[in-house]
C-alpha positions, 0 to 999 in steps of 0.5 A: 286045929284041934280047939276048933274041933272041939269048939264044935266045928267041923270040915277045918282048913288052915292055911297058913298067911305069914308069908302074905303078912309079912309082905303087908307089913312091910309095904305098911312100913315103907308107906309109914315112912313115905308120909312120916313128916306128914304124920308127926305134924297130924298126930306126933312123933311119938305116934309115929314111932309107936306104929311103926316100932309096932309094926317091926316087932310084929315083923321079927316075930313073923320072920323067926317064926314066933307069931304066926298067922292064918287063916281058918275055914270052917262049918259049925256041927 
């Protein structure tokens, strides 16, 4: 929060969003499997696996608390 401040903004608010992040992560996984057939025949398997291998990274690093994410409201001075 402190860069933001001395970035010049003020009245910061952070909420933290790896919760929600998670959850769409793993909705997007379960809709990736869903069309996997579909997808590899549109685009390729390498495609495929290179989205949803992504994806599951991005998951463990939320889960064990590597990445985070949020969400930050603020006014500039």
């Amino acid at each position: 929060m402190q860069f933001i401040q001395e970035a010049g903004f003020c009245n910061v608010r952070v909420e933290d969003r790896t919760a929600q992040f998670i959850q769409v992560i793993q909705t997007e996984l379960q809709r990736a499997e869903a069309i996997k057939e579909e997808f590899i025949q549109e685009f390729s398997e390498e495609d495929f696996f290179a989205i949803v291998n992504g994806w599951r990274e991005k998951l463990e690093r939320s889960r064990s608390g590597d990445q985070r994410w949020g969400l930050f409201h603020a006014t500039r001075n």
